[in-house]
N, C-alpha and C positions, 0 to 999 in steps of 0.2 A: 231787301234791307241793305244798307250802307254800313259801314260802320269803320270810321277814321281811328286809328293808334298813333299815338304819341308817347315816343320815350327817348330817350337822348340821343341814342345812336342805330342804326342801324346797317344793316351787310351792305357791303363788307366792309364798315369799320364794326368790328366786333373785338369789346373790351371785358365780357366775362359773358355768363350762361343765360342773363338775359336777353342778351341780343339771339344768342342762339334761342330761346325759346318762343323769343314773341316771332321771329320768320316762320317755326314750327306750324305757330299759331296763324298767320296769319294766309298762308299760303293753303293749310290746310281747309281754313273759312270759305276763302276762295275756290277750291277744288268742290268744295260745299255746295255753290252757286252764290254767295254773300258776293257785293258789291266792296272792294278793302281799299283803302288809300295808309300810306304812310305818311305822320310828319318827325322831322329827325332835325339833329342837329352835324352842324361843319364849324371849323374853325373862324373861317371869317366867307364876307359874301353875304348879298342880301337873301331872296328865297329863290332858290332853283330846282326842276323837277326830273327827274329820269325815272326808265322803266329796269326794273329789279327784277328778275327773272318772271315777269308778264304782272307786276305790281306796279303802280305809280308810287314812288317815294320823292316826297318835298324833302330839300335839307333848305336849312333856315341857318345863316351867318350867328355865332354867338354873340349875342352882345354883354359881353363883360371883361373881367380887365386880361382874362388867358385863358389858354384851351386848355382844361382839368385835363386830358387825355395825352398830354406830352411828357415824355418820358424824364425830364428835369422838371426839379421840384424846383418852383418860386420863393421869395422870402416869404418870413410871416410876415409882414404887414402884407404883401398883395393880395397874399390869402385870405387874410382878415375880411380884409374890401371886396372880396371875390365874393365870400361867403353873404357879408351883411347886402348885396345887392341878389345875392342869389333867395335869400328870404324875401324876398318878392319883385321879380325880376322884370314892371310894368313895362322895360323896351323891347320884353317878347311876345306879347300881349299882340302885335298886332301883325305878325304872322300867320298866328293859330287865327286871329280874325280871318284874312286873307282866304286862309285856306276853307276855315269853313264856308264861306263863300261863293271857293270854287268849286267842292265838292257835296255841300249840304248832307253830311251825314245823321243816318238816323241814332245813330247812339256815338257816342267816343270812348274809344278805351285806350286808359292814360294808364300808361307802365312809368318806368324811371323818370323821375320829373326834375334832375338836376341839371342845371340850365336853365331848365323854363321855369321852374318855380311854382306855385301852387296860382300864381295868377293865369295858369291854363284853366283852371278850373271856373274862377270868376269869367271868363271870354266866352266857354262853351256853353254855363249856367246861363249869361244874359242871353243867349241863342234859344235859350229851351231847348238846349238838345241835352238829353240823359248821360250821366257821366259813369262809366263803369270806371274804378281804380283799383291796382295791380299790385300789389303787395312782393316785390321782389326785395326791397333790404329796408332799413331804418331811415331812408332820408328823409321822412317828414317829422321824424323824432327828434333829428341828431344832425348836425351839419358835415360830420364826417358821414355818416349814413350805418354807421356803425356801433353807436354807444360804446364806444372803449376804451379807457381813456386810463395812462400809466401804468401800463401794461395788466390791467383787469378788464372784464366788462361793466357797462354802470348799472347799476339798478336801476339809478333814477336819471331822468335827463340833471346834465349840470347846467350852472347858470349859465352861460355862454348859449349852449343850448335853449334853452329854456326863451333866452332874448328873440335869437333868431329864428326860432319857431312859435312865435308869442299868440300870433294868430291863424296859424297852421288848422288847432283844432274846431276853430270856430267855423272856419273857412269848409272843413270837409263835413259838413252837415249837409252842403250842396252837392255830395256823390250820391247818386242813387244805389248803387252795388257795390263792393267790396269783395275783392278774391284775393286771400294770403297763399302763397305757394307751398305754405306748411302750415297746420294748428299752430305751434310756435310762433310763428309772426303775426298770425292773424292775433293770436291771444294779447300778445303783445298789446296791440292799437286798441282792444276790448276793454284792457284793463287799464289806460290811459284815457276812455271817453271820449276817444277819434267814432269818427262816421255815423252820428247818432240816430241818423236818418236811412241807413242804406240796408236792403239787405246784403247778409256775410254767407261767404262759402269758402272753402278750402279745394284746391285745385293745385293737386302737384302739378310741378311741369315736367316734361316729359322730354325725350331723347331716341333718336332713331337710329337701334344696337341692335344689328345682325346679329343671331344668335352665333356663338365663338366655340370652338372647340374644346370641350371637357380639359383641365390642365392634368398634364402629365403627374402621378403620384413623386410627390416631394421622397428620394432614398434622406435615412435621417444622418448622412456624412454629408450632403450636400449642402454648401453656401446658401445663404437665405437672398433673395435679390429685393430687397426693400425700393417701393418707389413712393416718393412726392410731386404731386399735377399738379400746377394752379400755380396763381399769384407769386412773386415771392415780397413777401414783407412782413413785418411783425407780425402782425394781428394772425397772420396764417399759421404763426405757429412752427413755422420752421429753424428757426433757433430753438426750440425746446426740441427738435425732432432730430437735429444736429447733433448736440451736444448728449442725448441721449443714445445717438448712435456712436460717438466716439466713446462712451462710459463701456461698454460693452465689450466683453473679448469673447466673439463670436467670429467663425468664418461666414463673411456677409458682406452683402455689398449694396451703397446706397445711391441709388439715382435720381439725380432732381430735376425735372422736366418745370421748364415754363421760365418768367421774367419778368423783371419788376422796373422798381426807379434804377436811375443807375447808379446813386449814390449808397441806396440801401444794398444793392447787389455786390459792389466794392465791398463793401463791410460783410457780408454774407460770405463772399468767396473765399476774404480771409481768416475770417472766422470757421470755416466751413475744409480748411488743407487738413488732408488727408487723405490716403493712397487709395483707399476704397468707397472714396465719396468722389461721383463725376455728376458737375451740370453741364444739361442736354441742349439749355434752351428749348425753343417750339419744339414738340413732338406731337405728332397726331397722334391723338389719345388710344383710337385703336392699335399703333403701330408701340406705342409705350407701353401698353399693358400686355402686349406679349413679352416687353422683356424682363417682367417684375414677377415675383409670386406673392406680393399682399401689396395693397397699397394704405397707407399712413396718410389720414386727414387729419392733421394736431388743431385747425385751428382754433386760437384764443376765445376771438368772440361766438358772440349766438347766431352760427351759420343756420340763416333762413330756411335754408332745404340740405345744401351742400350735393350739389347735382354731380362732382366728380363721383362719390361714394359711389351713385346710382349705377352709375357709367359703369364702374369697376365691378359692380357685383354682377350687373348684366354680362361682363364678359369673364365670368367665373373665375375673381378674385375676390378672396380675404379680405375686410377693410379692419385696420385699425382706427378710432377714429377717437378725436372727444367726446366723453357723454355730455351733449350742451346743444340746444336748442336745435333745427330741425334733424340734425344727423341723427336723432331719437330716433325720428320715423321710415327710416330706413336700413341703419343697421341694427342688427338683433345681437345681444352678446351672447356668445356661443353657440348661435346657429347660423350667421353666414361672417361673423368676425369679433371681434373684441373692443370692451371701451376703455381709456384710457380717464384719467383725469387730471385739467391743466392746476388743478388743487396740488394734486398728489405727482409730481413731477418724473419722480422715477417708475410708478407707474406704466409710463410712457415705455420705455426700456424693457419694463417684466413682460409685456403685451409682446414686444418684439422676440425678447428670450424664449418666452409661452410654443410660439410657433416655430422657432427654430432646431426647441430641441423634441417638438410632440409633431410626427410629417401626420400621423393618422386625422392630427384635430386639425390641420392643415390642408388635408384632404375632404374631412368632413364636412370644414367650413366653404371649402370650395364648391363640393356637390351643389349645397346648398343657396350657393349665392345668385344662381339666377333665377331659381323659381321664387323666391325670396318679395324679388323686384318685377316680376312679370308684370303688373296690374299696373303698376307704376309708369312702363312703357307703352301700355296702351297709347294709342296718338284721336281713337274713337273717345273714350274717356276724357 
């Protein structure tokens, strides 16, 4: 069997945990005996092909008005225009033809579909070929792919919304399967009336974490080493994570690994001065979690999985996190970390004090955080 992926990006341009999960995926198929092809997206350029460590990956030139993946944000009107061409995007359409063509696959599995738009779907449907879809975040909901909007998450899609995904749900009646990477997102698209035709399954995604060295027992005079992984932008939660560590008169120190726009980073930095707050920028994840003893996931919205949490607890850390959407399903409060809530703001703060001055529950929660997450790293699974 054959079976083509499409999702925005692929290695090495790698822009969050997707990318990292569908190579997991796809590479693994392959070791399998599966027939895999990539199709992906580049900046500009019509369609071009290369071999990705023994995969054929197509990139296909964007066509629309900028490359979402550059590190400066455009006005809002280009946005605007960005987005109402991205709700159905008929100048990518003949690509995905293209390719299926060259490869005649027996099924497609479509992950991240910004860029291409749900008119990958109508391309593959007229092919008869079965469409498996991938449930990594909101974008068929929500045009930011997030539902967040003013600093809460939404209940319900807003109008804006609402316009630019008008026939989204109509349109995925032609997926055959549906996989959400958490209960949480899949419930999500359940209880909106998406894929009324497909069957649904849940499938965490998964991560490939040497097992790590037991952490040294926390003495209760020692500095607490807080870190933040990921993204930096509102929605992540890091202003609430900041500002909750400056509240504090704790000996402790906060590290924040990773990078964002460079306008919201400006604002972050200065928002963020203080003697015992340093960002890291990139850090390999394995190389950052040796030098933390809990790691802090705040984010705002409803993280789909929240695949750093996973990481952390595989390598026997504490997670603070949000109690909100899929970080449910992986951290446990009181047996491998604690939940915070973006409700209850200081919250956030008690979770940090919790650990800093009890090293036993710190210990506790550490034992516990990698058998915790075993089943989850499964890569058989």
């Amino acid at each position: 069997m054959k079976i083509l992926y499409i999702n925005s990006l692929y290695s090495p341009l790698i822009e969050g945990g997707a990318e990292i999960s569908l190579k997991l995926i796809v590479e693994g198929m392959k070791s399998r005996g599966y027939e895999v092809a990539v199709l992906s997206l580049v900046p500009l350029g019509g369609l071009d092909a290369e071999e990705i460590d023994g995969v054929t990956v197509y990139r296909a030139g964007l066509r629309n008005f900028y490359w979402p993946y550059a590190k400066n944000r455009p006005a809002v009107p280009i946005r605007l225009a960005w987005h109402i061409r991205d709700s159905y995007n008929a100048g990518m359409k003949a690509y995905v033809k293209k390719v299926l063509d060259l490869e005649k696959p027996d099924v497609v599995s479509c992950h991240n579909l910004a860029g291409w738009s749900v008119g990958v779907w109508d391309e593959v449907h007229q092919a008869g070929i079965p469409i498996v879809q991938v449930l990594h975040d909101l974008y068929l909901l929500c045009a930011n792919s997030n539902m967040f909007r003013k600093d809460a998450p939404c209940n319900r899609q807003c109008l804006d919304c609402r316009m630019l995904r008008y026939r989204h749900r109509t349109k995925s009646a032609k997926v055959s399967a549906v996989v959400g990477i958490s209960d949480s997102i899949l419930g999500k698209f359940n209880e909106t009336g998406y894929f009324p035709n497909a069957q649904k399954f849940v499938i965490h995604n998964t991560r490939s974490v040497p097992p790590a060295a037991p952490r040294e027992r926390r003495k209760e005079s020692e500095p607490l080493r807080i870190g933040y992984l990921g993204t930096l932008s509102k929605i992540k939660g890091v202003e609430w994570l900041v500002d909750q560590f400056k509240s504090l008169n704790i000996e402790a120190k906060l590290l924040i690994a990773g990078k964002g726009k460079e306008d919201y980073e400006e604002k972050l930095r200065a928002r963020a001065r203080h003697p015992d707050i340093s960002f890291l920028g990139y850090v390999r994840p394995a190389e950052f979690f040796r030098m933390i003893d809990v790691l802090v996931v705040p984010s705002l919205w409803k993280e789909p999985l929240g695949m750093v949490a996973i990481e952390a607890l595989a390598n026997n850390l504490p997670v603070i996190a949000n109690k909100s959407g899929g970080l449910e399903e992986s951290v446990i409060d009181g047996i491998n970390g604690l939940f915070c809530r973006a409700a209850q703001p200081d919250s956030l703060g008690e979770a940090i004090l919790k650990l800093y001055k009890d090293a036993d529950l710190h210990h506790k929660l550490s034992m516990s955080a990698r058998a915790s997450v075993e089943s989850i790293l499964s890569k058989e699974r």
